[in-house]
N, C-alpha and C positions, 0 to 999 in steps of 0.2 A: 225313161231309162237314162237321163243325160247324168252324166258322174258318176256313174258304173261301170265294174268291170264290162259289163255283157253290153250298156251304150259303148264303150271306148271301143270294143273289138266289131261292134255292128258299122261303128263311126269308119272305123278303119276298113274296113270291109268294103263300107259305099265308096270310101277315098280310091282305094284300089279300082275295084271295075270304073269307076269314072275318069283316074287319069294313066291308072297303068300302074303296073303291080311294083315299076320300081317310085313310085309318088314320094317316100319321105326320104330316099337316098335322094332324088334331086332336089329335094327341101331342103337337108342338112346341106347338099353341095351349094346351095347359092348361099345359106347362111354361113357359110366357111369361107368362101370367094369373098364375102363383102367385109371383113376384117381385116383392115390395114393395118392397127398399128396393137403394139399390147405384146405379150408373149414374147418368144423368141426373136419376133421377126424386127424387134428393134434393134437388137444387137446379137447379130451372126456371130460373131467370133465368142460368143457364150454359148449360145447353143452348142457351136461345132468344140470346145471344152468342156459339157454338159456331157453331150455325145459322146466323148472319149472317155470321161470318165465311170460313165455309166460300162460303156464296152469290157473296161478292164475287171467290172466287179464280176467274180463268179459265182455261177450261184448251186454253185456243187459243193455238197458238205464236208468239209477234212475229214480225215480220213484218221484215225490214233493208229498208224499199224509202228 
């Protein structure tokens, strides 16, 4: 069954009862934690101009009245 849907969900399955039903939330979290450099977190003061511009865009449709 290995590379199939029904292995991936049995795979998952065994993952879970063996280490605990939150198993890939703490996977992604250490793979998240171990990321120093790349992205935003090189230059703050972009993100935090990123962030505000993004803030100001609405995403509500005009309106012709």
């Amino acid at each position: 069954m290995a590379g199939t849907k029904a292995g991936g969900k049995a795979a998952a399955a065994t993952n879970k009862s063996k280490y605990g039903a939150d198993f890939y939330a703490k996977i992604g979290a250490q793979g998240g934690k171990k990321g120093k450099t790349g992205g935003f977190f090189a230059n703050r003061e972009l993100a935090r101009l990123a962030g505000a511009k993004g803030g100001r865009i609405s995403r509500r449709t005009k309106s012709a009245e």
